[in-house]
KOLMIPA-894956 format. One record per residue (C-alpha): residue number from 1; x, y, z. Coordinates in steps of 0.02 Angstrom, whole numbers, plus 32768, in hexadecimal, padded with zeros to 4 digits. Each point is the difference from the previous one (the first is absolute). Layout:
# residues N
+-----+------+------+------+
:   n :    u :    v :    w :
+-----+------+------+------+
: NUM :    X :    Y :    Z :
...
+-----+------+------+------+
END
This chain:
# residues 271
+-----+------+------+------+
:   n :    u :    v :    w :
+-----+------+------+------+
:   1 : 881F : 6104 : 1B03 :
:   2 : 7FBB : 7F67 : 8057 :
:   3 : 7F35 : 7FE9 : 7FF5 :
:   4 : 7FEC : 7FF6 : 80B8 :
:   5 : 7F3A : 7FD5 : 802D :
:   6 : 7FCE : 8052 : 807A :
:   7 : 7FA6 : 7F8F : 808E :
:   8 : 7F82 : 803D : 8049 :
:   9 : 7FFC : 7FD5 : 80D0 :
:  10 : 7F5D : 7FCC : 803C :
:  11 : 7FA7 : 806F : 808E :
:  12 : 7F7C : 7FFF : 807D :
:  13 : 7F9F : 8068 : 7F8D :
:  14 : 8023 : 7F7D : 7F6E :
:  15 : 7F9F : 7F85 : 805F :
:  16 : 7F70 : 8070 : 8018 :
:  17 : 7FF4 : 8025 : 7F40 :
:  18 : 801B : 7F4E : 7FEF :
:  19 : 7F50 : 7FD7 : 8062 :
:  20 : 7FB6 : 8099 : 7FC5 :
:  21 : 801A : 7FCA : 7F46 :
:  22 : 7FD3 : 7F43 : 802C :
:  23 : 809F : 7FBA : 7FD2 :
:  24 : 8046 : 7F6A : 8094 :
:  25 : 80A3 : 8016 : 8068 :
:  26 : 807D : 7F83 : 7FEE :
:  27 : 805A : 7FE6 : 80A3 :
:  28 : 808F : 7F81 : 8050 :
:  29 : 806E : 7FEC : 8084 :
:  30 : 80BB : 801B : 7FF1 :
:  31 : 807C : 7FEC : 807F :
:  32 : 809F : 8017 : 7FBC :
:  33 : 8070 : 804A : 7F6A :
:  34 : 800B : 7F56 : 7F93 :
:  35 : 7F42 : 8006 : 8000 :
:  36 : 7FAF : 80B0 : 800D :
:  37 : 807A : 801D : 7F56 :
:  38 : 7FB6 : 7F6A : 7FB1 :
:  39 : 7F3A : 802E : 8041 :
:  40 : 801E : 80CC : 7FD0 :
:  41 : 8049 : 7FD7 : 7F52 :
:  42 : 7F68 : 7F87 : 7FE0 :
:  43 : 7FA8 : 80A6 : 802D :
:  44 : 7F8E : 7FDC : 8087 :
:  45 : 7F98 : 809F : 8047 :
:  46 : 803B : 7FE0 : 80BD :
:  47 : 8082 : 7FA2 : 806A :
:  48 : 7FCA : 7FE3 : 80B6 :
:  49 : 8092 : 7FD2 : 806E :
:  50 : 7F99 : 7F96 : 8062 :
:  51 : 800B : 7FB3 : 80BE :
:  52 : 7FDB : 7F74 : 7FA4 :
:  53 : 80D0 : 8003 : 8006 :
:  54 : 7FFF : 7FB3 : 809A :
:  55 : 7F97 : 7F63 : 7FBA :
:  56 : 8067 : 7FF5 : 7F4C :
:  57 : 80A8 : 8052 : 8029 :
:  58 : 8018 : 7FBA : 80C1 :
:  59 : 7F9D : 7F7C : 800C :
:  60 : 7F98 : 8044 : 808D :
:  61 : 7F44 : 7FA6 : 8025 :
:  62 : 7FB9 : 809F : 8004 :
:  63 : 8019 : 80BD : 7FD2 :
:  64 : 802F : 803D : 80B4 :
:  65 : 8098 : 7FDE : 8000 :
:  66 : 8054 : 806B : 7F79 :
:  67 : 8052 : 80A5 : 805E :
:  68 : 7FFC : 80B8 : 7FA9 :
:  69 : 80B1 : 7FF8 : 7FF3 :
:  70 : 7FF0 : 7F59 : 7F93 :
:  71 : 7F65 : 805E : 7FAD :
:  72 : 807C : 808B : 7FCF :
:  73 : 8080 : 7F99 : 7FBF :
:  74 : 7F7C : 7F9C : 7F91 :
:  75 : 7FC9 : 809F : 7FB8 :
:  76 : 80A8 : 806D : 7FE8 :
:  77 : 8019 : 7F5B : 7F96 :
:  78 : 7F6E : 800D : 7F95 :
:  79 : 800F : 80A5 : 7FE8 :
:  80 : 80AA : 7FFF : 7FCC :
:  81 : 7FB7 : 7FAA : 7F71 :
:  82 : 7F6A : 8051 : 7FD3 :
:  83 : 7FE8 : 8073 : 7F66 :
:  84 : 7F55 : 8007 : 7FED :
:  85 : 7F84 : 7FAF : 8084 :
:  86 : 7FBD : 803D : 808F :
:  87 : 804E : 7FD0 : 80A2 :
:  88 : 7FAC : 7FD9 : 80A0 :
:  89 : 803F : 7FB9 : 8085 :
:  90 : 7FA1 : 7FA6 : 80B2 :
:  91 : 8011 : 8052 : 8098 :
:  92 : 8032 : 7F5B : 8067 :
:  93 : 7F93 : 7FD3 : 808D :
:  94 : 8015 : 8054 : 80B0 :
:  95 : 803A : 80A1 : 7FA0 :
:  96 : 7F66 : 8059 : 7FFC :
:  97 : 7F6C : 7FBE : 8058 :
:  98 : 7FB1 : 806C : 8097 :
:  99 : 808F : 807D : 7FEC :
: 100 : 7FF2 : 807C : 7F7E :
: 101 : 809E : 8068 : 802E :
: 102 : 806E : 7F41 : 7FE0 :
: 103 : 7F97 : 7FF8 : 7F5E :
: 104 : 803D : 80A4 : 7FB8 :
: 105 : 80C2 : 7FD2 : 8043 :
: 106 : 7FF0 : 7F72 : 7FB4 :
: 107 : 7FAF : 8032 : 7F4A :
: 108 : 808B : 807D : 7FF7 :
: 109 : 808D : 7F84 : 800F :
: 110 : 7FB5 : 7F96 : 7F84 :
: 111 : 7FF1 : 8091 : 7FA3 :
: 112 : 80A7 : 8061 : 8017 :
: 113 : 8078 : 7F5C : 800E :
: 114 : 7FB0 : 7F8F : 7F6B :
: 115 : 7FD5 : 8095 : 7F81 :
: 116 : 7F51 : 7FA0 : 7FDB :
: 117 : 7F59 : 8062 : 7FD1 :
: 118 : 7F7B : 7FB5 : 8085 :
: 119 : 7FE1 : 7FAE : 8090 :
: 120 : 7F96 : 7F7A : 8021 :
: 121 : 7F9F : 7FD4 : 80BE :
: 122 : 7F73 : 7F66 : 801A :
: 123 : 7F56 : 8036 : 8074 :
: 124 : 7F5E : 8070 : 7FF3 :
: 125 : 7FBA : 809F : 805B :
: 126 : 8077 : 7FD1 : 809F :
: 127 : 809D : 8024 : 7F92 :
: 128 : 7FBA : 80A5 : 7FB9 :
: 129 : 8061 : 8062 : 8074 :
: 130 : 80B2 : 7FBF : 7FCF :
: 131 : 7FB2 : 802A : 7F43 :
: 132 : 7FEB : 80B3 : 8011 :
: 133 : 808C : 8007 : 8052 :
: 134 : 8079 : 7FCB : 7F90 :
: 135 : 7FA1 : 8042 : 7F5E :
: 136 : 7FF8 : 80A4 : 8056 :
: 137 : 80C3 : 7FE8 : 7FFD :
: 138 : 7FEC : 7FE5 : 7F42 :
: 139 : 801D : 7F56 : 7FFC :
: 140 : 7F84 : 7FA4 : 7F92 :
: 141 : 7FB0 : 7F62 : 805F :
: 142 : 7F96 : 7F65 : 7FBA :
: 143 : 7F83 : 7FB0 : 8068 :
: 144 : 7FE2 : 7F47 : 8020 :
: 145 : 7F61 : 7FC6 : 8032 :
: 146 : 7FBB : 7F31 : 7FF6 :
: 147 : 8081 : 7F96 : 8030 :
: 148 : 8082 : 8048 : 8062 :
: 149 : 8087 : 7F93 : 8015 :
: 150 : 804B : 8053 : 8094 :
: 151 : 7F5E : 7FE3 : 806E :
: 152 : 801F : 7F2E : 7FCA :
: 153 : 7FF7 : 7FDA : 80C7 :
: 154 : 7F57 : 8080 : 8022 :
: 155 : 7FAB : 7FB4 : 7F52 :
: 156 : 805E : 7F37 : 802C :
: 157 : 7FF7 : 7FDB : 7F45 :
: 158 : 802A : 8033 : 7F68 :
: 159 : 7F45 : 7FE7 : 7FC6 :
: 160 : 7F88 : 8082 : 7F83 :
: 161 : 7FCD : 8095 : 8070 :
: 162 : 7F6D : 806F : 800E :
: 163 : 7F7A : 7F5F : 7FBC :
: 164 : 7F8E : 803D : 809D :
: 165 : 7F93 : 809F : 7FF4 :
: 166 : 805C : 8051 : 808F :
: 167 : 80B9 : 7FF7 : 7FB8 :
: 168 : 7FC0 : 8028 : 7F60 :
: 169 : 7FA6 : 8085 : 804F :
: 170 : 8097 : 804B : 8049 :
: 171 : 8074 : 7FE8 : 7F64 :
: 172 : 7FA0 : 807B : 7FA7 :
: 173 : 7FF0 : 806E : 8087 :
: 174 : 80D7 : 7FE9 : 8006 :
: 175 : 800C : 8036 : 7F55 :
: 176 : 7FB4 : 808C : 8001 :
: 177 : 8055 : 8037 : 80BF :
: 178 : 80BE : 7FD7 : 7F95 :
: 179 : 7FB2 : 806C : 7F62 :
: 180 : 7FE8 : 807B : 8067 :
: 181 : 809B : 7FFC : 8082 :
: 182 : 8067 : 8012 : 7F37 :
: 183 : 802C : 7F65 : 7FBE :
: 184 : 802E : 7FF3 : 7F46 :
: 185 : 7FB2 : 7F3F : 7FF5 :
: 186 : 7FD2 : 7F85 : 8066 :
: 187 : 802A : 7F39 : 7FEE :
: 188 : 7F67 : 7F85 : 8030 :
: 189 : 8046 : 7F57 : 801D :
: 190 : 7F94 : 7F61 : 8000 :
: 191 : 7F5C : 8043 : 8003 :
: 192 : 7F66 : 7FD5 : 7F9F :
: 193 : 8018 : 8039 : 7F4D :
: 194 : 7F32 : 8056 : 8011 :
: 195 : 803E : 8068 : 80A1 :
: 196 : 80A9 : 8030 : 7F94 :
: 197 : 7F89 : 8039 : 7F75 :
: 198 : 7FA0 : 806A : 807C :
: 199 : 8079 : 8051 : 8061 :
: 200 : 805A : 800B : 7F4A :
: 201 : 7F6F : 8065 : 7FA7 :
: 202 : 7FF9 : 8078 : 80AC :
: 203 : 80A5 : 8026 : 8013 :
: 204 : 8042 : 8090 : 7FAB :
: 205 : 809F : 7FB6 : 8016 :
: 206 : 805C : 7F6A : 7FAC :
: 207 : 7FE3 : 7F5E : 804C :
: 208 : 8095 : 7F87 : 7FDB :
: 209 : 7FBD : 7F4F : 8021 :
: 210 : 8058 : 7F5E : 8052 :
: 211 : 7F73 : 7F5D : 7FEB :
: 212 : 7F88 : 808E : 7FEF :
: 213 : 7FA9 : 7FE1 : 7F5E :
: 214 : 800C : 8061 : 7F48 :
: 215 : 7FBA : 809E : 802E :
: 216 : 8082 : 8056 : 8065 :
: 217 : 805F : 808C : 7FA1 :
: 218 : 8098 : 7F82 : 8015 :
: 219 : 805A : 7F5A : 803D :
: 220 : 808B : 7FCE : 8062 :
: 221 : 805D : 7F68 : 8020 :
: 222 : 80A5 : 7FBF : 804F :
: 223 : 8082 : 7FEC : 7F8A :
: 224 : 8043 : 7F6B : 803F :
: 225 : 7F5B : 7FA3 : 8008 :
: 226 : 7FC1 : 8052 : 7F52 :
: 227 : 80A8 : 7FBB : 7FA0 :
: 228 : 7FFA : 7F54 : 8076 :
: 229 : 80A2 : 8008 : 8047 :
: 230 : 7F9A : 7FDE : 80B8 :
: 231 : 7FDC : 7F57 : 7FF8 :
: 232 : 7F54 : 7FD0 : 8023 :
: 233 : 7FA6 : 8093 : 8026 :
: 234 : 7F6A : 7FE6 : 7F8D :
: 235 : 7F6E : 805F : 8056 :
: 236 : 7F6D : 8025 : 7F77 :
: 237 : 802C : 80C5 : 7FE5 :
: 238 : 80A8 : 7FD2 : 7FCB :
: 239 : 8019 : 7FD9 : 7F17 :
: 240 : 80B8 : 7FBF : 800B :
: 241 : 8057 : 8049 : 7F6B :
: 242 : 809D : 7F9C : 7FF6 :
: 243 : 8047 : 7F70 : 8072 :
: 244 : 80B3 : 8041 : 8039 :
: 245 : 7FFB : 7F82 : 807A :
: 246 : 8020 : 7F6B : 7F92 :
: 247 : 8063 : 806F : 7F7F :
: 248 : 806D : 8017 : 8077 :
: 249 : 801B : 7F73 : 805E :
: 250 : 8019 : 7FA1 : 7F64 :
: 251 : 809A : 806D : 7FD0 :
: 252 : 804F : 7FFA : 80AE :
: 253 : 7FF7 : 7F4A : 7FE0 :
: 254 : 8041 : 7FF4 : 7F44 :
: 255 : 8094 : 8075 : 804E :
: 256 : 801D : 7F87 : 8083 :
: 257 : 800B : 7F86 : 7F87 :
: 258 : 8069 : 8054 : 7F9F :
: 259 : 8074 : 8022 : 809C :
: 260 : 8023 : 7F54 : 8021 :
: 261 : 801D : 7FC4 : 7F54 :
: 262 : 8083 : 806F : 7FEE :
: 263 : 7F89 : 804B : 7F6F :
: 264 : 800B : 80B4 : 803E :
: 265 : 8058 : 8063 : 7FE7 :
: 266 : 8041 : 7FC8 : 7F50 :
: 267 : 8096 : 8041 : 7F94 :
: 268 : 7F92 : 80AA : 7FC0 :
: 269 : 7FE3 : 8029 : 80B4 :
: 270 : 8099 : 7FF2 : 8043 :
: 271 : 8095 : 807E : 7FE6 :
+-----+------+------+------+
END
């Protein structure tokens, strides 16, 4: 008899205990089998199969880019790998703004063709529509309020949002409009750590933060940037835990050397 444990799959309504009880989230970005294995086994609370594909995985400038199909294919990857985490996934942009009924259709195939748990979509009040929509489809959605990388060309810069009285203003008011439209948790990116507190404390639900400050129920960060295998992307939210980069790039270059030296392979690794 083998002494199988048990693991226990993380919900929606983990998260909520999580806040409830005041212990953080822990939350990455995966995009891919290799490393959503790798990030679940560590046992990280969530994997968000980010847009942020199109920047790390394509080389894209911005988010906009990345299609649902190549959204799909990110996350059927992840999820493939994933024994524990939960998984949610960006609805790309163009795939749900100012059309609710595209919103739904396009939650669902995330949903029904990638086998993850949750969907993610950026914007305030004006998205709450496509919400309630797809949560009244029982598909779980996080909110994304701050920063919202798919309006780059409205905001022009990648700058810390809501600093005057009037976007801070309306942040809060956002929260509460997503609370209420049924999201599980809502990410704040790059916005005063005080305001993150705030909206934090009000919110009944978990607050996951990106440059946000400590007192969100949780953090987030890109993979690729967090274990520095993007090369100089250094903005101030951002503790690099490893440099990959160099890691790497030095062994590509000792097996290069090895290569042309005739070095590799030797007499044990040949047959």
């Amino acid at each position: 008899m083998s002494i199988h444990k048990e693991i226990k799959r993380i919900t929606t309504h983990t998260l909520q205990e999580m806040k409830d009880r005041g212990e953080k989230i822990a939350m990455l970005t995966s995009y891919d089998f290799s490393m959503a294995t790798i990030v679940d086994d560590a046992g990280i609370d969530v994997i968000l199969v980010g847009d942020s594909a199109s920047n790390v995985m394509a080389g894209h400038e911005t988010t906009l880019p990345i299609t649902l199909d190549q959204m799909i294919y990110h996350a059927a990857s992840v999820v493939r790998a994933v024994k524990r985490a939960l998984v949610v996934v960006d609805l790309p942009f163009g795939t749900y703004q100012g059309n609710s009924k595209e919103a739904l259709n396009s939650a669902i195939r995330i949903m029904k063709e990638s086998g993850a748990h949750a969907v993610k979509l950026e914007g305030g009040a004006e998205v709450r529509e496509s919400i309630e929509r797809i949560v009244t489809a029982g598909i779980p959605v996080m909110g994304h309020l701050g920063l919202t990388p798919q309006s780059i060309y409205k905001f022009g810069t990648y700058t810390v949002r809501a600093k005057e009285e009037a976007e801070a203003e309306k942040l809060k008011s956002d929260g509460i409009a997503l609370q209420e439209a049924g999201c599980f948790s809502i990410v704040l990116e790059k916005i005063p750590a005080k305001l993150a507190a705030e909206v934090s404390k009000t919110l009944q639900v978990p607050t996951i933060g990106i440059g946000a400050g400590s007192a969100c129920d949780g953090q987030v960060l890109v993979i690729n940037d967090m274990i520095g295998l993007t090369k100089g992307f250094r903005p101030r939210f951002l503790r690099q835990y490893l440099d990959l980069y160099t890691e790497i790039n030095g062994a590509v270059q000792s097996y290069i050397r090895d290569v042309k030296a005739v070095d590799f392979p030797n007499e044990k690794e040949q047959y």
